[in-house]
C-alpha positions in Angstrom: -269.6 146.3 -47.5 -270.7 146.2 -50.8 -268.1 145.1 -53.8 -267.5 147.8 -56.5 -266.9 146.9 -60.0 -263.3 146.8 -61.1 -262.2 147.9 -64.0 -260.9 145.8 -67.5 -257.2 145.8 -67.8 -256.4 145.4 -71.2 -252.6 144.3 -71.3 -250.2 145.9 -73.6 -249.0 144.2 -76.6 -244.8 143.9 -76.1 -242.6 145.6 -79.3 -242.0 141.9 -80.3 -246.0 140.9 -80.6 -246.7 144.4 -82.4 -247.2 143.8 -86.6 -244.0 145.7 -87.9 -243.9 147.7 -91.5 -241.0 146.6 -93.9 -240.3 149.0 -96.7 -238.7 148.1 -100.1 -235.4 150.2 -100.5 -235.5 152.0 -104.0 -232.9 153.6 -106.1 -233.3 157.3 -108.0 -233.9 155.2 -111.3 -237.7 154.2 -109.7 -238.2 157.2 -108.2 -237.7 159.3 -111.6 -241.0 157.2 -113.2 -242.9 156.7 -110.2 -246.5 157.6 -110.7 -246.9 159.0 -107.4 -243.8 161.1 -106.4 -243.2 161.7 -102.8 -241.2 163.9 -100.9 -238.6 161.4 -99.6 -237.7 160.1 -103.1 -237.8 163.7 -104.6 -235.4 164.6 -102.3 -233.0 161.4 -102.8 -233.7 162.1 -106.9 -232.4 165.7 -106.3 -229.3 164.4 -104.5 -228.6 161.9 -106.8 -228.3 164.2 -109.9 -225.5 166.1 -108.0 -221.9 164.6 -110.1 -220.6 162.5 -107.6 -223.3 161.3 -105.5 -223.9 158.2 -104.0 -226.9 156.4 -102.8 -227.9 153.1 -101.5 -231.8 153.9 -101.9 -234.3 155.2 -100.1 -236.8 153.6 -98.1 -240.6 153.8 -100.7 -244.0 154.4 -98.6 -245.7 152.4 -101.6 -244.0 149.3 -100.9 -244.9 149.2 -97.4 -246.2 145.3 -95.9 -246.7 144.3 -93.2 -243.5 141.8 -91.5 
């Protein structure tokens, strides 16, 4: 009997060993003069101009980096 190859078995990385994004919350104030307006922070900006509103921020795409 003759031995046929086997195949590689490349293992899995677990959710600890995986590189994790970290975003920079923002308030309305940045997302009024950002350069490059999204649709998140348009959104919160629009909320936030409502009397009465309250925000803690919103998560910005620009500030992502790596954890």
């Amino acid at each position: 009997m003759s031995k046929g190859k086997g195949k590689v078995v490349k293992k899995k990385k677990s959710a600890s060993d995986r590189k994790q994004y970290y975003y920079k919350l923002v308030l309305s104030d940045t997302c009024a003069v950002c350069k490059t307006p999204c649709a998140r922070g348009l959104r919160y900006l629009a909320r936030m101009k409502q009397p009465g509103a309250v925000g803690k921020g919103v998560p910005c795409v620009l500030t992502r980096t790596y954890g």
